[in-house]
C-alpha positions as CSV (number, residue, x, y, z in Angstrom):
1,X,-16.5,-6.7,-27.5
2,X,-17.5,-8.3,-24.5
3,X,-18.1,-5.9,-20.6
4,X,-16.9,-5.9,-17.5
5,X,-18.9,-4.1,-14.8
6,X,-16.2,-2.7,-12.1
7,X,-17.6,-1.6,-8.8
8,X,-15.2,0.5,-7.1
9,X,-16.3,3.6,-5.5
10,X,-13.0,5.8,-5.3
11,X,-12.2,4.1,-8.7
12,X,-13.4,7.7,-11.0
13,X,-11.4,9.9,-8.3
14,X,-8.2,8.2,-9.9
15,X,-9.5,8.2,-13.5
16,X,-10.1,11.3,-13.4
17,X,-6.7,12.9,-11.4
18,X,-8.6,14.0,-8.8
19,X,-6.3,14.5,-5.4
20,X,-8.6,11.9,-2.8
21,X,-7.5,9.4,-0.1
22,X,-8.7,6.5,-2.2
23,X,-6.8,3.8,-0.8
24,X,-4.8,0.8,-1.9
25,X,-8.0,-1.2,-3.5
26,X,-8.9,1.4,-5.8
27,X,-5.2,1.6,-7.1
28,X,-5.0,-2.1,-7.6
29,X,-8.8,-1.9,-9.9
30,X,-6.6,0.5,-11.9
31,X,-4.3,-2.0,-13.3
32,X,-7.2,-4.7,-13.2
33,X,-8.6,-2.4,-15.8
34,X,-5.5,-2.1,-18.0
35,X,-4.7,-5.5,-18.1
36,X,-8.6,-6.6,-18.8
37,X,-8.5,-3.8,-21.6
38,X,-5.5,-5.0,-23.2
39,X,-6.6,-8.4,-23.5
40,X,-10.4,-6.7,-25.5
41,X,-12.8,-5.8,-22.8
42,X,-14.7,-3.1,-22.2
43,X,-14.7,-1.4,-19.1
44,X,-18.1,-0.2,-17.4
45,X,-17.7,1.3,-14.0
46,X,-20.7,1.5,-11.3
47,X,-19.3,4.0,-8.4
48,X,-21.6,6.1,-5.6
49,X,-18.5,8.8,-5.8
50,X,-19.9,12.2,-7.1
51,X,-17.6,12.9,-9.5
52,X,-17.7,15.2,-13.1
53,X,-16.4,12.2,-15.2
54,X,-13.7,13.5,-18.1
55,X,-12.5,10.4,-19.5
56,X,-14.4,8.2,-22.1
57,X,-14.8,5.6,-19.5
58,X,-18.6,5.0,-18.6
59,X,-19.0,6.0,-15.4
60,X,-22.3,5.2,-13.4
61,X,-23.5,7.1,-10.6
62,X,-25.6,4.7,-8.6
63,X,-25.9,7.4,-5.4
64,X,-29.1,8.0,-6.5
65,X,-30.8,6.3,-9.2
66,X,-34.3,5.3,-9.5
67,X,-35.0,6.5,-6.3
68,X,-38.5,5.3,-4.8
69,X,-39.1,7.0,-2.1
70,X,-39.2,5.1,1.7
71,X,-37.7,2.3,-0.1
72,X,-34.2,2.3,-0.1
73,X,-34.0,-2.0,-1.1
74,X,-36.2,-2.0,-3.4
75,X,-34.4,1.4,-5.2
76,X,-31.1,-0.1,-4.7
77,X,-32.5,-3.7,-6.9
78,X,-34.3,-1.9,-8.9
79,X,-30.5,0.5,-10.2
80,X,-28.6,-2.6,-10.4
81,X,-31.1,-4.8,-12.4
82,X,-31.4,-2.3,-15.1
83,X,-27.3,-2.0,-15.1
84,X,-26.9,-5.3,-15.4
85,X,-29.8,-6.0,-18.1
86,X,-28.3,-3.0,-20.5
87,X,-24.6,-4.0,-20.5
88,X,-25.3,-7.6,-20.0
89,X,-21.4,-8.1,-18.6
90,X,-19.2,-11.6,-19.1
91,X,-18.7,-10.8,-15.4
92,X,-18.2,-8.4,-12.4
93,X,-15.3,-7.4,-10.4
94,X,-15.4,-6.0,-7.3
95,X,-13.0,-4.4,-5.4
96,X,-13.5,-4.5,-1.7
97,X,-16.4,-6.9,0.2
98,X,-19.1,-4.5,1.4
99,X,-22.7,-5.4,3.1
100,X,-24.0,-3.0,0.4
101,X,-22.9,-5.7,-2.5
102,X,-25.9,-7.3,-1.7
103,X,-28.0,-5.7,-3.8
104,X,-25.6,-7.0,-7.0
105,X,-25.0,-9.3,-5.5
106,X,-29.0,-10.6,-5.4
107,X,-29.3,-9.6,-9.2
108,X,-26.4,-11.0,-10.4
109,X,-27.6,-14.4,-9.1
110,X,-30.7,-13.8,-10.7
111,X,-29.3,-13.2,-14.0
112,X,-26.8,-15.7,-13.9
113,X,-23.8,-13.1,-14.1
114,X,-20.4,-14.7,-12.1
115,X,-19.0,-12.1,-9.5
116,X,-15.7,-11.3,-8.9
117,X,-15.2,-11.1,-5.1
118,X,-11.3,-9.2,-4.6
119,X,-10.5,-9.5,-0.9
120,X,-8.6,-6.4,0.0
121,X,-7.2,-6.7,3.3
122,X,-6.5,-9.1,5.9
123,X,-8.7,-8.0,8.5
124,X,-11.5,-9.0,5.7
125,X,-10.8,-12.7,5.6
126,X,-10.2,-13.0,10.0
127,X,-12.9,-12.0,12.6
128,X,-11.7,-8.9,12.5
129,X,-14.3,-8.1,9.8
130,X,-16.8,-8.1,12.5
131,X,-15.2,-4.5,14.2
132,X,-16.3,-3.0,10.5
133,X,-19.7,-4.1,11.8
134,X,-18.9,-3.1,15.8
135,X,-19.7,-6.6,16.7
136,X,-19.1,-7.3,20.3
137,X,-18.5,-3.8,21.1
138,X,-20.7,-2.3,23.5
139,X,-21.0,1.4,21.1
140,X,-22.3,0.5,18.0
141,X,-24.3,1.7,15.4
142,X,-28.3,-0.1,15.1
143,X,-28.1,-1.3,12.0
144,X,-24.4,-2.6,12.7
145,X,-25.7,-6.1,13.0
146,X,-28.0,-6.1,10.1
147,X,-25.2,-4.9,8.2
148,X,-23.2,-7.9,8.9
149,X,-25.9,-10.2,8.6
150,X,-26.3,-8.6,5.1
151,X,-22.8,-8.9,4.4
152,X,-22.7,-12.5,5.4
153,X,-25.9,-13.2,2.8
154,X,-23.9,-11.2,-0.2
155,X,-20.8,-13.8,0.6
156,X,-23.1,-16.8,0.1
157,X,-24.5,-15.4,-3.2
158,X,-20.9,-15.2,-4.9
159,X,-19.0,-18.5,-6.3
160,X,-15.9,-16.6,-6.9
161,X,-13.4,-15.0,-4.6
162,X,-10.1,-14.0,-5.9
163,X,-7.4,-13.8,-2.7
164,X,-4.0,-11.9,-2.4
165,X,-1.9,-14.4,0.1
166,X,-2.0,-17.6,1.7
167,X,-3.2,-16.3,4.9
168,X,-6.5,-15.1,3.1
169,X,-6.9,-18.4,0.7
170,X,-6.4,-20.5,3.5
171,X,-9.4,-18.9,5.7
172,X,-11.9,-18.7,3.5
173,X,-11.3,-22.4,2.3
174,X,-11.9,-23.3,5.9
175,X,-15.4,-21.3,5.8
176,X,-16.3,-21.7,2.0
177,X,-15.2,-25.3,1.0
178,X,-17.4,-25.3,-1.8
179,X,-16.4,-21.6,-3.4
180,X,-14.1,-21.1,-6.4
181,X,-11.1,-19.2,-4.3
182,X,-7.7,-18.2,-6.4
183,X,-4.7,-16.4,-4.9
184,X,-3.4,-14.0,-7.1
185,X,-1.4,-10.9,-6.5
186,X,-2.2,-7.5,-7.5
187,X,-1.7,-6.3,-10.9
188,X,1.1,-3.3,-11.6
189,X,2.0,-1.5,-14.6
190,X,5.6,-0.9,-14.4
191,X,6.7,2.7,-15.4
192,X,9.2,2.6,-18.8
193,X,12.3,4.9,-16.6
194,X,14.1,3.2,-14.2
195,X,14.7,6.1,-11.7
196,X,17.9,6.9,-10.6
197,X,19.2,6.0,-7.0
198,X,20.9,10.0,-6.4
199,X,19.7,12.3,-4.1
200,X,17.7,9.8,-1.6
201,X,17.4,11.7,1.9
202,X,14.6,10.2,3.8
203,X,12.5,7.4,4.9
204,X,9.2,7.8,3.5
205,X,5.6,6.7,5.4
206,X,2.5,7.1,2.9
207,X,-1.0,5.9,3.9
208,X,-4.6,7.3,5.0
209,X,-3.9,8.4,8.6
210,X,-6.2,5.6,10.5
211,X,-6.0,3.2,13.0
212,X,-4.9,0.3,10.6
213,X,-2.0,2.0,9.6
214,X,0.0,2.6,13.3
215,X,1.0,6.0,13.1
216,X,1.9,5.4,17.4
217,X,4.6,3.2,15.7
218,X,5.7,5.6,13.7
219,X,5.9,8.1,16.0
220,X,8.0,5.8,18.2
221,X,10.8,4.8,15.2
222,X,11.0,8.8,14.2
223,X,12.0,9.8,18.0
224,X,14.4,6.7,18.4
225,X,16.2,7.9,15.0
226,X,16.2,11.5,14.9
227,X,19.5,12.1,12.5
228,X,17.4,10.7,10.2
229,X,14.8,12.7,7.6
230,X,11.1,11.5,7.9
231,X,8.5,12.1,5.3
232,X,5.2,11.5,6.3
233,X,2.5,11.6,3.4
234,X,-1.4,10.9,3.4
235,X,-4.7,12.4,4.8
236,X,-7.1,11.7,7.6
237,X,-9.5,9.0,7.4
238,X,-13.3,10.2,7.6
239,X,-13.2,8.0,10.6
240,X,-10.1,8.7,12.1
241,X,-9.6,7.8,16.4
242,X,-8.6,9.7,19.1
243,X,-5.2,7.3,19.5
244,X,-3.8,8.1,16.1
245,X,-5.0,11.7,16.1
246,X,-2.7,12.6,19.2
247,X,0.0,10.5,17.3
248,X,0.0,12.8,14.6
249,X,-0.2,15.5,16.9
250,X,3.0,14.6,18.7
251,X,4.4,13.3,14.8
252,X,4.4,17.1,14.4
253,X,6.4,18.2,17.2
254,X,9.6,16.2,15.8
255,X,11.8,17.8,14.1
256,X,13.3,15.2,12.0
257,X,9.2,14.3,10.8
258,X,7.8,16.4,7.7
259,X,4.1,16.2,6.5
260,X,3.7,17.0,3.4
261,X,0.4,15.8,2.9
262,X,-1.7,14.1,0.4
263,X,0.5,13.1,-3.0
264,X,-1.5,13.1,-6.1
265,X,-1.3,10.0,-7.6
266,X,0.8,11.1,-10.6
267,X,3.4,12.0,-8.4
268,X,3.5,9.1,-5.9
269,X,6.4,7.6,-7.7
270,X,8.4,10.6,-8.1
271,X,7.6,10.7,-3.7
272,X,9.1,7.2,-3.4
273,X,11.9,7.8,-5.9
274,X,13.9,9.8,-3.7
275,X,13.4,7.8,-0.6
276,X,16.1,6.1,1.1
277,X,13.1,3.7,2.0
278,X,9.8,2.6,2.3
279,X,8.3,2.3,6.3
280,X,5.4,0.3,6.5
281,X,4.3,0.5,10.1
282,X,0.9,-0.9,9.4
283,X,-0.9,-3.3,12.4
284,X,-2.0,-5.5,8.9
285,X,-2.5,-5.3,5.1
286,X,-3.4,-7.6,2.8
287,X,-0.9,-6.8,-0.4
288,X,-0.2,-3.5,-0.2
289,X,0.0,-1.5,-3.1
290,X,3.0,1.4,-2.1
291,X,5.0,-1.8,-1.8
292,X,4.8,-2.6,-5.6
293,X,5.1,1.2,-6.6
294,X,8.3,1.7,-4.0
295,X,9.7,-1.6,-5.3
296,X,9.3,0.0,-9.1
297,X,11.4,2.9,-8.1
298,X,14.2,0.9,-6.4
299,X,12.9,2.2,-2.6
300,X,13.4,-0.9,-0.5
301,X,10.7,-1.4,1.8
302,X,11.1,-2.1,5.5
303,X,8.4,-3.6,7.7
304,X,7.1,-6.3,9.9
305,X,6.8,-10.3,9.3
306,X,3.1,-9.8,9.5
307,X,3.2,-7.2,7.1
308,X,5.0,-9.1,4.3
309,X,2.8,-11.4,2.4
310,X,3.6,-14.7,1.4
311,X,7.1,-13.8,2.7
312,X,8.3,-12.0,-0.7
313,X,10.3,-9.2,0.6
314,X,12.5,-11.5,2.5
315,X,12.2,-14.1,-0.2
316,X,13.1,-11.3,-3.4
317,X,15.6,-9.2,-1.5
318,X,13.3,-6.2,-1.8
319,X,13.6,-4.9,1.8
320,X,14.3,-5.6,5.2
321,X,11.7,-7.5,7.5
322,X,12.0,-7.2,11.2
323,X,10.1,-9.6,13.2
324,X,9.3,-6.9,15.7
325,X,8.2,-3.4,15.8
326,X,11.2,-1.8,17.5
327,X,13.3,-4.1,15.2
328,X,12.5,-1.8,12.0
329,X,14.7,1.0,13.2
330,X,17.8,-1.6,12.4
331,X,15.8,-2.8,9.6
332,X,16.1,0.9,8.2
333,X,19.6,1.2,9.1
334,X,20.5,-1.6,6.9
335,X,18.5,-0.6,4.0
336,X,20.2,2.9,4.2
337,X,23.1,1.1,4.2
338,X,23.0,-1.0,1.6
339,X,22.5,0.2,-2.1
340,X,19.2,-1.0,-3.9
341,X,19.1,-4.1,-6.7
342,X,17.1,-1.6,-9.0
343,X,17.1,-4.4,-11.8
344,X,16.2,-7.2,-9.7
345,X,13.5,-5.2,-7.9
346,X,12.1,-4.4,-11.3
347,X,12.5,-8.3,-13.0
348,X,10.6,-9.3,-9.7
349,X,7.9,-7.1,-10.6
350,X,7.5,-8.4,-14.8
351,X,7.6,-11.6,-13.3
352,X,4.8,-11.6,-10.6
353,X,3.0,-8.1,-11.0
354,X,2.7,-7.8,-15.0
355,X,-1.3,-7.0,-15.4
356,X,-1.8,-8.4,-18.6
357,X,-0.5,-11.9,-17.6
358,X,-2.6,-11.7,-13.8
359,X,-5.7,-10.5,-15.9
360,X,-5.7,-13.5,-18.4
361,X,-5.3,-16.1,-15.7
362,X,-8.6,-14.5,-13.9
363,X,-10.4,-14.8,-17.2
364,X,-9.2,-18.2,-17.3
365,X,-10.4,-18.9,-13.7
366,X,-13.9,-17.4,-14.8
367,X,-14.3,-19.1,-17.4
368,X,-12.4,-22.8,-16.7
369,X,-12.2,-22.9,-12.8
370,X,-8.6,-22.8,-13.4
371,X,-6.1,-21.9,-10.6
């Protein structure tokens, strides 16, 4: 049985049912991993999270290992070399581009083990990447810029980079020419019970409370409807600003707007279930992946142009799309309005999402350049 080396750090908080803010790329590794499994692999994950693994995954902790002290490099080379040497992998995946892949990233190059690159967001493939890095802004951090450079250098060691819409393919073909690039949507295991469309009573919002995700916008769609039920679910990000803390702040002081805080991930879908929709108020995403879970529960989801990748909620009738941001309080009239395809919602998922099908065309891009 061939490996796969999967570096995801808020991967084991999932595996193990452990209630985190791990965020949409972690979810999507998830059903990488089934989908790889079922077609024979063996799953090795590499995470810095410090978590008491239960499952009978191998889980590496690579926080600390083979620490030499004063040299933080030469640790960091010396932990993945002897990963990679001991489960000798057909390949890595992993799930979000971070400076700190460089240190695989080196090895792996070195060993002649193909990487995996997933890009995870929009604001990845743009120059919005350099704000992760605080470049050109006149606070920042003073390792910011060796960060990027760093992150830059790991980009060039990879041949492989496995996109999620035509906005990101079409980017980094402009500044890689000469890499292997695939789009490919995310992977999503489709729960056996169709759930039933009773008893839906409010528009749901779930997401890490952060810039990205435009709680302001929120705040301004609750007030402008307020015979309508919000439910707003999610946590604060570690790095949360001042703009979308007073948001939630003034979120709270609505009466038609309930927190209820972060939703375990076995019970996101029973969350969504009884929603009347989905609100995605987000500034940008990449594919996100509470679109696929609402559109397995029948939840329409309502959002903005720039939000909808590739065009498939207008194009599969699985929502309402609103070119502007004060256009999705109609767009949530209409989907309260009209009853959900449940059915065609679902067949659009087994047709596009199914992870054992997406997981056998990446091993054939791997291992053909097919895409």
């Amino acid at each position: 049985m061939k490996n796969i080396i999967i570096q995801d750090n808020n991967l084991p908080y999932i595996l193990n049912n452990i209630s985190y803010s791990t965020g949409g790329a972690s979810v999507q590794t998830r059903n990488w991993m089934y989908g790889f499994e079922k077609l024979g692999y063996k799953i090795i994950i590499i995470s810095s999270a410090k978590v008491k693994n239960r499952t009978n995954y191998t889980i590496i902790d690579t926080s600390n290992k083979f620490s030499f002290k004063g040299f933080i490099f030469l640790s960091n080379i010396y932990c993945n070399y002897k990963i990679l040497r001991k489960y000798k992998p057909a390949f890595i995946y992993i799930s979000e581009p971070q400076w700190s892949n460089i240190y695989i990233g080196v090895i792996s190059k070195l060993l002649n083990i193909k990487i995996i690159q997933r890009i995870s967001n929009d604001n990845i493939a743009d120059d919005r990447i350099k704000l992760k890095f605080s470049i050109g802004k006149q606070k920042k951090n003073k390792f910011s810029r060796t960060k990027y450079i760093l992150y830059k250098i790991y980009l060039l060691t990879i041949k492989m980079i496995l996109c999620q819409n035509e906005y990101q393919l079409k980017l980094f073909r402009e500044k890689y020419p000469n890499k292997n690039l695939m789009k490919i949507y995310n992977p999503f295991l489709i729960n056996d019970a169709i759930i039933s469309t009773k008893d839906r009573f409010y528009v749901a919002w779930l997401g890490i409370f952060q810039k990205q995700k435009n709680l302001e916008g929120l705040f301004d769609i609750a007030k402008k409807l307020p015979n309508i039920k919000f439910k707003v679910a999610g946590d604060e990000s570690l790095s949360i600003d001042d703009k979308t803390k007073y948001a939630i702040k003034q979120l709270r002081k609505l009466e038609n707007v309930e927190f209820v805080g972060l939703v375990n991930r076995n019970k996101v879908l029973d969350f969504l279930s009884q929603a009347l929709c989905l609100l995605n108020t987000s500034h940008h995403e990449g594919f996100s992946n509470t679109f696929l879970e609402s559109i397995s529960v029948g939840t329409p989801i309502v959002t903005r142009q720039k939000t909808d990748p590739d065009g498939i909620i207008n194009k599969y009738n699985l929502g309402n799309v609103s070119k502007t941001h004060l256009g999705l309080c109609e767009s949530i009239q209409k989907s309260i309005n009209n009853k959900p395809d449940i059915k065609l919602m679902r067949k659009y998922l087994l047709e596009h999402h199914e992870p054992i099908t997406l997981s056998r065309k990446v091993i054939d891009f791997i291992e053909n350049g097919n895409n």
